[in-house]
C-alpha positions in Angstrom: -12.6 0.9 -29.2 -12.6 -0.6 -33.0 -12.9 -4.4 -33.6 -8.9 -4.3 -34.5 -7.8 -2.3 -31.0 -5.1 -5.0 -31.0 -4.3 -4.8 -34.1 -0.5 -6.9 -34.7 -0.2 -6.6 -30.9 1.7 -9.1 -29.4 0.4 -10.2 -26.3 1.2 -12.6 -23.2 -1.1 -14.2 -20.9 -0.4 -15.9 -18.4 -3.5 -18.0 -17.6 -5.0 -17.6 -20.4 -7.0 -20.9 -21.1 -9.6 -21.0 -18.9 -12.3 -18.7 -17.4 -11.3 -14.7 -17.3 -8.5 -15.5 -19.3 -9.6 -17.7 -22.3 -12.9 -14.7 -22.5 -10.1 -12.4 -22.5 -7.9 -14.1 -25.1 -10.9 -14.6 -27.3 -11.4 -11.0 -26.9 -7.9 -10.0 -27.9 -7.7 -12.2 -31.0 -11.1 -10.9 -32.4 -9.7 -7.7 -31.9 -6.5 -7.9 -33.9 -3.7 -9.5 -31.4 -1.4 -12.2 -31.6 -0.8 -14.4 -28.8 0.9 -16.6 -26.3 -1.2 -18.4 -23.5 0.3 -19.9 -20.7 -1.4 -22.3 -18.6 -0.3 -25.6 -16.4 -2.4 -28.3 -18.7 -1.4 -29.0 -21.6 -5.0 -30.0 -22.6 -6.2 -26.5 -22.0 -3.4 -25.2 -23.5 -4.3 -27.2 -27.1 -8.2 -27.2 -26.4 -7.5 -23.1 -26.1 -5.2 -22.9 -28.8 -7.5 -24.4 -30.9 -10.8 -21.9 -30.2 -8.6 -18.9 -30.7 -6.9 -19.9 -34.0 -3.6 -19.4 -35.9 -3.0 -16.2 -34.1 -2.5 -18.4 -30.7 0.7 -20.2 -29.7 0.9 -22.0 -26.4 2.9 -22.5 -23.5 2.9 -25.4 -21.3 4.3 -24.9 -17.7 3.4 -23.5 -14.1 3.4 -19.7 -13.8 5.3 -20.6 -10.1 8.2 -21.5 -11.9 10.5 -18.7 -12.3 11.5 -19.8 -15.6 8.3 -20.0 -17.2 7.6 -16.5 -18.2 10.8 -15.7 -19.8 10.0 -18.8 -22.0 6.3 -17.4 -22.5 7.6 -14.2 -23.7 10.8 -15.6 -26.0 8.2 -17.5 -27.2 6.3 -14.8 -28.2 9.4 -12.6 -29.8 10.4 -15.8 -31.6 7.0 -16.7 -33.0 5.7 -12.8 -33.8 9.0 -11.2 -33.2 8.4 -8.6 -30.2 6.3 -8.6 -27.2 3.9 -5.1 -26.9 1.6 -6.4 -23.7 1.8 -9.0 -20.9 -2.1 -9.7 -19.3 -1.0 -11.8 -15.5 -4.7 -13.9 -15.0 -3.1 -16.7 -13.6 -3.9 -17.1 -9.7 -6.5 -19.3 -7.5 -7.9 -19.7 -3.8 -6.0 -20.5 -1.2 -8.2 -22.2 0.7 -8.2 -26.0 0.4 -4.1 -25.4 0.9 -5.1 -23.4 4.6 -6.0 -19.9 3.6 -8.5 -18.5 6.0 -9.5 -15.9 8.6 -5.9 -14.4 10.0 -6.1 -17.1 13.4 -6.9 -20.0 10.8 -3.8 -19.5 7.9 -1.8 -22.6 7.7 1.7 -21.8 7.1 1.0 -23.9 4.0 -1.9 -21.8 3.3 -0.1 -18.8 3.4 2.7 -19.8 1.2 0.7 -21.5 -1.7 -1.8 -18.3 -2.1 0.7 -15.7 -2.4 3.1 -17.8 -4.4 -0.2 -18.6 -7.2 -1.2 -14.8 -6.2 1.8 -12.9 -6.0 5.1 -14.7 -7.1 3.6 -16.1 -10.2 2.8 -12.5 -11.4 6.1 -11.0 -10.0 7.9 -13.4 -12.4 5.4 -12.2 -15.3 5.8 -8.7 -14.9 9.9 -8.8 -14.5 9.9 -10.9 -17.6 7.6 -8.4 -19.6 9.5 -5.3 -17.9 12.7 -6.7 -18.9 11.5 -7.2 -22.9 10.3 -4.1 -22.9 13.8 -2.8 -21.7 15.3 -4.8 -24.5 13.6 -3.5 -27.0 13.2 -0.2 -25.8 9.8 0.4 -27.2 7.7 1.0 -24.0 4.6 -1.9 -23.3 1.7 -2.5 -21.2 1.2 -4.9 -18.4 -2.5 -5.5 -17.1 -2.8 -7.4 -13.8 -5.5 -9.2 -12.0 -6.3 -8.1 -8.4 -9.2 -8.6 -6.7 -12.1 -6.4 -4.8 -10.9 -7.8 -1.4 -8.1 -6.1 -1.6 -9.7 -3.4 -0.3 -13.5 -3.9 -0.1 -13.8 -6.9 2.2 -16.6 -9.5 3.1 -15.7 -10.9 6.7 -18.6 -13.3 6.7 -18.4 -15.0 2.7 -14.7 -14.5 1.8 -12.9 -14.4 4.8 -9.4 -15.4 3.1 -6.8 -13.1 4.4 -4.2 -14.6 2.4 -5.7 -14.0 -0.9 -6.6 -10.1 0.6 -3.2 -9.9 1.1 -2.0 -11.1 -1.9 -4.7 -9.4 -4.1 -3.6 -5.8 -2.0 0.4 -6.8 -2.9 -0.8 -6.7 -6.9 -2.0 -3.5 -6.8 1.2 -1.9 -4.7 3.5 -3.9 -7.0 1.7 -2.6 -9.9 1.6 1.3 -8.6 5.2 1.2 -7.7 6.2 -0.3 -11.0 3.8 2.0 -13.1 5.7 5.0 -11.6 9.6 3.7 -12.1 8.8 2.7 -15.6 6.4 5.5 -17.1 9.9 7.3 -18.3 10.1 4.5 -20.5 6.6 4.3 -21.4 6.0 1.0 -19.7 2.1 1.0 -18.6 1.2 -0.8 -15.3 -2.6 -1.5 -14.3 -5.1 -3.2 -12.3 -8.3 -4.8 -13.1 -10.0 -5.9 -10.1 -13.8 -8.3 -10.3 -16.0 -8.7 -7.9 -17.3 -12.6 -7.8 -17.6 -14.3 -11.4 -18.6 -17.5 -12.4 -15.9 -19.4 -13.0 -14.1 -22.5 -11.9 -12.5 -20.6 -8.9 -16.0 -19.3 -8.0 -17.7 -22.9 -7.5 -17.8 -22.8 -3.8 -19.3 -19.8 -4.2 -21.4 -20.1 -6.6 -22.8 -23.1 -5.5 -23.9 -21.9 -1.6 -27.6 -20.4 -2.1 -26.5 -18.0 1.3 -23.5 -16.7 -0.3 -25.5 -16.1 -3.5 -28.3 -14.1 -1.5 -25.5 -11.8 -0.2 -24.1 -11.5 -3.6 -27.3 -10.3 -5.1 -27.2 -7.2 -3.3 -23.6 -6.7 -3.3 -23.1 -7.0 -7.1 -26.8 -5.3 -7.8 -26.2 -4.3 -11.4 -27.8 -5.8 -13.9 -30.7 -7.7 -11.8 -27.8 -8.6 -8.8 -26.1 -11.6 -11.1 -22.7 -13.3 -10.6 -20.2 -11.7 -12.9 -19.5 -13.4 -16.0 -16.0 -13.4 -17.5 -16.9 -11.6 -20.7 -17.7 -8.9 -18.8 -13.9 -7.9 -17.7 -13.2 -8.2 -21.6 -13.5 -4.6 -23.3 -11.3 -3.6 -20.0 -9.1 -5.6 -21.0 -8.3 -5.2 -24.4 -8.6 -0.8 -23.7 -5.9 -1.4 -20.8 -3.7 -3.4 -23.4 -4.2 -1.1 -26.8 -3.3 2.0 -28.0 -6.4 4.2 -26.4 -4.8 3.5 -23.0 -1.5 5.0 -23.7 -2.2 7.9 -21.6 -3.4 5.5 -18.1 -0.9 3.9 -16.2 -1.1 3.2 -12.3 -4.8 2.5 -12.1 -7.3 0.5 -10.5 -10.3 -0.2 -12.6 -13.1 -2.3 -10.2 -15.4 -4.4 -12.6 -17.2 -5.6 -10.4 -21.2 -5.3 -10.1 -21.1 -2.5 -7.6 -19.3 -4.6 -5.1 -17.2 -1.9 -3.9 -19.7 0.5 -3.9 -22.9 -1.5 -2.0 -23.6 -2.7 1.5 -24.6 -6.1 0.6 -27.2 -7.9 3.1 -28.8 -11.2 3.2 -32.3 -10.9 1.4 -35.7 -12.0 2.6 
């Protein structure tokens, strides 16, 4: 990839002002895109706006609310008059609402994960399919899963809601990828391991948890992810390289999915 990847690309993202998605809106501006972030604060949303320059606009709202993406992505036709990508960050743990092991879920628990998991980016991605529609010049949509989805760790992140949500991203995403490719709409996955951000404090913080981790992420000395990692993924799975990849997975994850992962001595 060049430094201008992005170059004039319009870009959505939902989420976009803090952790994964600020290092990934950073990432798109320095290579060429122009934005819209979307996040719940409008602090963030400023403070953001501000790091990423006159290339940003911002968006204000919850990504729960039906409503909000369509504004996100008029927004960005009306500001930089199309839309070419839509990146769905926006999500968060479950588990101070009730998300647990299966026998543990609150019904409150249940409900709040998949709606920040799974609702909020089935809003984003109908908004972004239905612009692309409109202007009947194809697009690309990335969306955040998660390596539970498939690779899970009963003992450290035994949240079934968020496994079930984070699985539901990747079906929504292969189903979608295959109705819209005749149209040259692109649907993928990007799917960390644990990185240390704001969602990861628990984590993070527990020095058993971060034993484990150690040898379940083992690249590069067995560290936490950080978010800059996930952001040359990003920005191929949102350009022009990618136009060829739809209805993928990509794990970037440490070798999460890949390693046994045991408590060390």
């Amino acid at each position: 990839m060049t430094s201008d990847s992005l170059h004039d690309k319009v870009i959505v993202i939902v989420g976009g002002t803090t952790g994964l998605g600020l290092s990934a809106s950073a990432a798109c501006v320095a290579a060429g895109a122009r934005l819209v972030i979307v996040s719940r604060g409008e602090a963030n949303c400023r403070a953001a706006a501000e790091q990423l320059g006159p290339r940003a606009r911002w968006l204000a709202a919850d990504a729960t609310d039906p409503d909000t993406s369509r504004r996100a992505v008029a927004l960005a036709c009306e500001a930089f008059g199309r839309l070419d990508g839509l990146y769905h960050v926006a999500g968060g743990s479950g588990r101070a609402s009730g998300d647990g092991p299966l026998d543990q879920i609150s019904d409150e628990g249940w409900e709040t994960t998949l709606r920040w998991n799974l609702t909020s980016l089935f809003y984003s991605n109908r908004a972004a399919a239905e612009q692309f529609l409109r202007q009947k010049s194809g697009g690309a949509v990335l969306n955040m899963s998660s390596v539970l989805a498939w690779s899970p760790s009963p003992k450290h992140f035994a949240t079934h809601a968020y496994a079930a949500a984070k699985a539901a991203v990747i079906g929504l995403t292969k189903a979608s990828a295959a109705y819209y490719a005749p149209q040259g709409i692109r649907f993928n996955v990007i799917a960390p391991a644990l990185v240390d951000t704001p969602m990861a404090e628990r984590a993070v913080g527990n020095a058993e948890t971060m034993q484990y981790v150690k040898s379940k992420q083992p690249l590069d000395g067995g560290r936490v992810g950080a978010p800059s990692d996930l952001d040359a993924a990003v920005v191929y799975f949102l350009c022009d390289q990618s136009c060829y990849v739809t209805g993928q997975v990509l794990a970037v994850d440490g070798g999460w999915s890949v390693s046994e992962g045991r408590l060390i001595d």
